[in-house]
C-alpha distance (Angstrom), angle and dihedral (degrees) to the residues before:
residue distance angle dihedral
X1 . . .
X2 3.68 . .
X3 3.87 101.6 .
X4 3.77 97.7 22.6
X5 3.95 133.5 117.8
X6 4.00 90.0 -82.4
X7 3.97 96.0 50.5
X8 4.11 107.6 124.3
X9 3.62 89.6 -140.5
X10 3.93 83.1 64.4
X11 3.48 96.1 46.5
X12 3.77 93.8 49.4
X13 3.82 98.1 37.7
X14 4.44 76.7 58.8
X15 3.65 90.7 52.5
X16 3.94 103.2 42.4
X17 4.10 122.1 73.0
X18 4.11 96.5 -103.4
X19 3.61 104.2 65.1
X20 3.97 111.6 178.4
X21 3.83 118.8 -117.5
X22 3.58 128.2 -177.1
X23 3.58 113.9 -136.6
X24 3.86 109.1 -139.1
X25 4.38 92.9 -159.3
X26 3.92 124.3 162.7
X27 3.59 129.8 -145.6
X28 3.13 118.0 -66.2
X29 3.55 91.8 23.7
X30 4.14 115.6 -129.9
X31 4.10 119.2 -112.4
X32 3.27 86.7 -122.2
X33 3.37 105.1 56.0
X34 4.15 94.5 40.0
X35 3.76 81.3 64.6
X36 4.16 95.4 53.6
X37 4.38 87.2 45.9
X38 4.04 84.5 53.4
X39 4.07 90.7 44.1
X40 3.60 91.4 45.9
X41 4.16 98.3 39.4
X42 4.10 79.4 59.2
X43 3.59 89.8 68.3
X44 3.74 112.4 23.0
X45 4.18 136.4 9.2
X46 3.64 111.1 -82.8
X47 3.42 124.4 -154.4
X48 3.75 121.1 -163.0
X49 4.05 121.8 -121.5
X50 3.70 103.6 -179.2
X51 4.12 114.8 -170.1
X52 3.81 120.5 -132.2
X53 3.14 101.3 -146.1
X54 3.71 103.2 -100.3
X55 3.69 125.6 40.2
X56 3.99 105.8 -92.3
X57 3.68 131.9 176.1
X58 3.76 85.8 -115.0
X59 4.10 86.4 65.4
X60 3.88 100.7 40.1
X61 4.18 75.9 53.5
X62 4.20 95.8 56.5
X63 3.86 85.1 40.9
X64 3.86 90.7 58.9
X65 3.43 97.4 40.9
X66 4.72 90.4 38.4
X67 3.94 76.4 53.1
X68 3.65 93.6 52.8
X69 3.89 89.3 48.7
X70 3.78 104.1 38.1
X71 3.80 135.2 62.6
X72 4.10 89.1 -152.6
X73 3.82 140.9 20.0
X74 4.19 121.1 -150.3
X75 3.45 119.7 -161.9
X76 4.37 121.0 175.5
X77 3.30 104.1 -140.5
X78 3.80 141.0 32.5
X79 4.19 94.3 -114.3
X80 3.79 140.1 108.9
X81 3.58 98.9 -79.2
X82 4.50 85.6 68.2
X83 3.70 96.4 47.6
X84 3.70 109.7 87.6
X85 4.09 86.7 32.3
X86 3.95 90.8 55.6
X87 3.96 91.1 39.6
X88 3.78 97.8 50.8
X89 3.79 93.0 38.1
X90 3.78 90.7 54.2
X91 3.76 93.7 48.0
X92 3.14 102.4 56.5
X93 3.76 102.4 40.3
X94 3.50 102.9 -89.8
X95 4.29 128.6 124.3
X96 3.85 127.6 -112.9
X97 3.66 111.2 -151.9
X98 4.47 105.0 -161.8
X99 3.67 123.8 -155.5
X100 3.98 106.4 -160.0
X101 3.53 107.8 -153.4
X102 3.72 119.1 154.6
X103 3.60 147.0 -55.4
X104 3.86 80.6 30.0
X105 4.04 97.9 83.1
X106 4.10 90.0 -2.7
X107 4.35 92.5 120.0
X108 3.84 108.3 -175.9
X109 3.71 104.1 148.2
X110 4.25 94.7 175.5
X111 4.02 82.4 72.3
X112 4.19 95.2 29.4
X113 3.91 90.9 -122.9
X114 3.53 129.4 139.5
X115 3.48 124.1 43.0
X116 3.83 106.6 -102.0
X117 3.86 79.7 51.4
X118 4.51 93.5 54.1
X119 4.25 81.5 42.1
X120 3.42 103.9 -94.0
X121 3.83 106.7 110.5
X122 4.01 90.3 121.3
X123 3.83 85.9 77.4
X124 4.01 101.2 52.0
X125 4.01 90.8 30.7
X126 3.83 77.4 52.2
X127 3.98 98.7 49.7
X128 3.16 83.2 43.8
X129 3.89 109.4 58.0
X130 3.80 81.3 49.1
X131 3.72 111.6 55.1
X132 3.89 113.2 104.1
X133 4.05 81.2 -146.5
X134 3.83 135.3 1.5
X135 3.58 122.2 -155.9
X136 3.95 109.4 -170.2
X137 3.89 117.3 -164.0
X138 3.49 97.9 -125.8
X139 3.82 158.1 9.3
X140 3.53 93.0 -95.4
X141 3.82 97.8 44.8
X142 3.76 92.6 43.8
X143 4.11 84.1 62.6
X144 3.64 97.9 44.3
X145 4.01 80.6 51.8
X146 3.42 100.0 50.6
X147 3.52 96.1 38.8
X148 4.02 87.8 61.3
X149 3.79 90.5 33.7
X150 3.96 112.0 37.0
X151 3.76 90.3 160.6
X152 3.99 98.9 65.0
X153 3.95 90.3 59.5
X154 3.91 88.0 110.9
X155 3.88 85.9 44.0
X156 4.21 97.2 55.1
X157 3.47 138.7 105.2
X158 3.73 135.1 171.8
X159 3.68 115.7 -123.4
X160 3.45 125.5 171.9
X161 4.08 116.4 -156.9
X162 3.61 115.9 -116.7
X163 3.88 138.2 -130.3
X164 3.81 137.0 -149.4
X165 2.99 103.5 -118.0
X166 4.07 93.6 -179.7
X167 4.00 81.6 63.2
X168 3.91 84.8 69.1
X169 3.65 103.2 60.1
X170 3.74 116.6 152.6
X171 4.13 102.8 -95.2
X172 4.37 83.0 -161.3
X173 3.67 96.1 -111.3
X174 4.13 118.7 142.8
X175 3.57 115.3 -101.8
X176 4.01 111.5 -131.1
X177 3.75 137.3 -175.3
X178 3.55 93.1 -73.2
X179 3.57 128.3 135.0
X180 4.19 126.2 -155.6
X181 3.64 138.5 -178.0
X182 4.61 117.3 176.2
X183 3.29 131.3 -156.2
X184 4.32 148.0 120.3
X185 3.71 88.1 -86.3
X186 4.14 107.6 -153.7
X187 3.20 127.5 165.3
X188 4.37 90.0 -90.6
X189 3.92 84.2 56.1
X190 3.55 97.4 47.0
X191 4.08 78.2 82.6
X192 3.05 119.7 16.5
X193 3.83 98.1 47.0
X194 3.62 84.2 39.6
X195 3.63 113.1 -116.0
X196 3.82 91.8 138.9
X197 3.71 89.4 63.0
X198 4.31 93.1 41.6
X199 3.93 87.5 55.6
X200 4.17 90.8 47.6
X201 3.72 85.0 42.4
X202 3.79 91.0 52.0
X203 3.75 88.3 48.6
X204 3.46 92.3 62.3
X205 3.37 106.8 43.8
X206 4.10 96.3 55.3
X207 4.33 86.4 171.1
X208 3.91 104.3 55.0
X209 4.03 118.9 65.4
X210 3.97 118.5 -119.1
X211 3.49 117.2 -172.0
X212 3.76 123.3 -172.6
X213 3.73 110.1 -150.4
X214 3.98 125.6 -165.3
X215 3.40 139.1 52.5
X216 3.75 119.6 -42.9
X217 4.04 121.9 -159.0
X218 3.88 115.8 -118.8
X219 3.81 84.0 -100.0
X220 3.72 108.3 40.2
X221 3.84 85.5 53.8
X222 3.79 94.2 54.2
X223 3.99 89.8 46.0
X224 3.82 83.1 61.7
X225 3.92 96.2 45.9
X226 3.90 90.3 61.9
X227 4.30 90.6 44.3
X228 3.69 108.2 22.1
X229 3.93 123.8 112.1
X230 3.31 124.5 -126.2
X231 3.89 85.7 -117.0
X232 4.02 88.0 60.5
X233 4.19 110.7 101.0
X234 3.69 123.3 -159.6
X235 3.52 112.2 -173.4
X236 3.93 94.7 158.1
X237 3.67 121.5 -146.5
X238 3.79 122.8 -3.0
X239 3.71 134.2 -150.9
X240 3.90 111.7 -118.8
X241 3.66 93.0 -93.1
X242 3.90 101.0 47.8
X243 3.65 89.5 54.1
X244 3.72 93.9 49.7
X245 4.09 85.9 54.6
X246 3.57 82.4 48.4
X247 3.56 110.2 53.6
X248 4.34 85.9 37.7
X249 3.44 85.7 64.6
X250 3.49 108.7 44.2
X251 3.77 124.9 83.7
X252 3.77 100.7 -146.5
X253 3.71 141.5 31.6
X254 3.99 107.3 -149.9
X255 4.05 104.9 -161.3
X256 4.14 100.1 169.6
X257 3.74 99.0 164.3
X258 4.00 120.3 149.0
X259 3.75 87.3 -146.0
X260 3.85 132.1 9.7
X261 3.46 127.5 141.9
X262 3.83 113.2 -139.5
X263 3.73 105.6 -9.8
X264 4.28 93.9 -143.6
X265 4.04 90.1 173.5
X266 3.86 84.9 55.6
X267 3.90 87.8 54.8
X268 3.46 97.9 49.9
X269 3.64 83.6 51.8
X270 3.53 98.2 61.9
X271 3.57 92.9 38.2
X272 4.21 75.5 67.7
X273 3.88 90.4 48.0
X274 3.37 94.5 -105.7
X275 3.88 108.7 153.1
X276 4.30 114.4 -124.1
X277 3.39 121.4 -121.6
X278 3.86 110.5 -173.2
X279 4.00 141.3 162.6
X280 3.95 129.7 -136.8
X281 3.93 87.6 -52.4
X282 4.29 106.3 140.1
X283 3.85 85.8 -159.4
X284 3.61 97.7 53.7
X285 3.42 96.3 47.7
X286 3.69 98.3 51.6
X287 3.97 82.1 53.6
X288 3.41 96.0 43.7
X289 4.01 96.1 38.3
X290 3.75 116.8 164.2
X291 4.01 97.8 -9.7
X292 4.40 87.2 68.2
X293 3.70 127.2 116.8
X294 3.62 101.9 -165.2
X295 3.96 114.6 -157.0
X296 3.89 95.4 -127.5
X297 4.05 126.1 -135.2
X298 4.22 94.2 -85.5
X299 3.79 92.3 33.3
X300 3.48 128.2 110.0
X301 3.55 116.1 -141.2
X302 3.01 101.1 -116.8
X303 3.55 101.6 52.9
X304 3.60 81.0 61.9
X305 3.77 92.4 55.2
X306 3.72 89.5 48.9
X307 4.26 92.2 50.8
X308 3.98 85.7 43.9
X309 4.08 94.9 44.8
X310 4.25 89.8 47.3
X311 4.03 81.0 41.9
X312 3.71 93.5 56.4
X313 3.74 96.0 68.0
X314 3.49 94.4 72.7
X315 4.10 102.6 33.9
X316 3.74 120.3 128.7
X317 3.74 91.2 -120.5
X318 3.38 95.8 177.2
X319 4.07 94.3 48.8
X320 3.77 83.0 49.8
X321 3.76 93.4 49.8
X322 3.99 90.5 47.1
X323 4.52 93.2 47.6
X324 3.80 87.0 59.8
X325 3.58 110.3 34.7
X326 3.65 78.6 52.4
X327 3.78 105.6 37.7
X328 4.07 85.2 51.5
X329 3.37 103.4 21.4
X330 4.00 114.3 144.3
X331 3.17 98.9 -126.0
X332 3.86 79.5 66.9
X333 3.57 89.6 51.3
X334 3.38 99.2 46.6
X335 3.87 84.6 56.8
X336 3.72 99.0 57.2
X337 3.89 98.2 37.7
X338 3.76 86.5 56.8
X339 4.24 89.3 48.0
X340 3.87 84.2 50.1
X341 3.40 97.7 46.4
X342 4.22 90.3 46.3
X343 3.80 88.3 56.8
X344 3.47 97.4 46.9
X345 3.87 86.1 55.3
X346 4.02 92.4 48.6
């Protein structure tokens, strides 16, 4: 069958240096995941799958025909939009590489996040009993995998995302006493990214400047019209180079999620010189490593702000700037992507 798991052309495209990957993307594609298509274009041709939204019979069509094309699909995350891509890529021969990333095997049912914890595992246990080779960005994430997926132990590798850091060079503004968290801020972020907590710490801490940058939802942004201090910015979302001037001139980057699983805005962050402030996250702290001030069980947060803010004065910024472009550089991640994506083709 011309096409089919037995075609030479497969067989040599596996062998050869430019493998062919289809890109399974959504609209508007993540940061994130832009930076993996550009890692992985470097080393093989990418083709670009994009999602509607819904599965349609228009998709399950570009699946068949990406399948036809392609000698692998990728997909970042374990959710709807990588089910028909990992089902027809399977069937007819093909490999499904599967970047675990969050919510996706994340199962913390106290706060009714994650999707084995809203009862849903089937689909990410699913994903997961499929992929040729998963590649989970992080410690913690590789654990919530394997925890839902025992069986793709053999099948696992860590691989943490990576970040320009040459996109983060200093645009000579003065730094102040400012402190700055970013995100899309929706009413399941208000908590578990920790917005509730950055307004509160705001609150108390009338002197300092917090500003909350990213999109805000209609109704997250009213929430903080009834609570917010006067002290509390919103700018909403920045262009590339207003949040570099940003995160240059702040002191401290406040991340208090109760889960994430890499925390890439927080890296950019520090490769500004912007000091972390975290809670009893696993993922942030293996991001954040020694630079952290963690807010600790009978701490406020924003005693921990103050500690990091009076800490920041004397940081190595540059040492801190060098550990993570170089801990997550992309050359890095270019490295392991293409290991991932040479096992899946075994």
């Amino acid at each position: 069958m011309e096409g089919g798991p037995l075609d030479p052309r497969h067989r040599a495209a596996r062998m050869n240096d430019r493998p062919r990957i289809a890109f399974v993307d959504r609209e508007p594609p993540s940061g994130f995941m832009a930076v993996d298509r550009r890692c992985l274009e470097s080393r093989a041709e990418v083709e670009h799958l994009v999602y509607p939204g819904s599965i349609t019979p228009g998709f399950v069509r570009s699946c068949l025909a990406a399948a036809a094309r392609n000698d692998l699909v990728y997909a970042f995350f374990a959710s709807e939009h990588a089910l028909v891509p990992a089902l027809v890529f399977k069937a007819t021969g093909r490999r499904f590489l599967l970047v675990p990333a969050g919510y996706d095997y994340a199962n913390v049912p106290e706060h009714h996040y994650g999707l084995a914890a809203r009862g849903r595992a089937w689909l990410p246990k699913l994903l997961g009993r499929l992929c040729d080779e998963a590649l989970p960005i992080s410690q913690q994430t590789m654990w919530e995998f394997l925890d839902l997926v025992p069986s793709a132990a053999p099948r696992t590798m860590l691989g943490y995302l990576g970040v320009d850091a040459t996109a983060w060079e200093d645009p000579g503004v003065a730094r102040d006493d400012v402190v700055v968290t970013l995100g899309y801020i929706d009413d399941e972020a208000w908590s578990r990214k920790g917005i509730d907590r950055f307004v509160a710490a705001a609150a108390d801490d009338p002197t300092r400047r917090y500003v909350l940058a990213g999109r805000i939802t209609p109704e997250v942004s009213a929430r903080i019209d009834a609570i917010g201090p006067a002290n509390l910015e919103r700018p909403g979302r920045l262009d590339h180079e207003e949040l570099r001037r940003l995160f240059w001139g702040a002191q401290v980057y406040a991340q208090l999620s109760w889960h994430e699983t890499f925390g890439v805005a927080m890296a950019e962050a520090m490769l500004c010189g912007c000091v972390p402030v975290v809670r009893a996250s696993m993922a942030l702290h293996e991001v954040a490593g020694p630079w952290a001030v963690t807010v600790e069980a009978s701490e406020r947060d924003v005693d921990a702000i103050a500690r990091a803010a009076r800490s920041a004065v004397g940081v190595d910024r540059a040492a801190m700037r060098d550990d993570i472009a170089e801990r997550f550089s992309l050359e890095r991640r270019e490295q392991v992507l293409a290991a991932a994506v040479t096992e899946a083709l075994r």
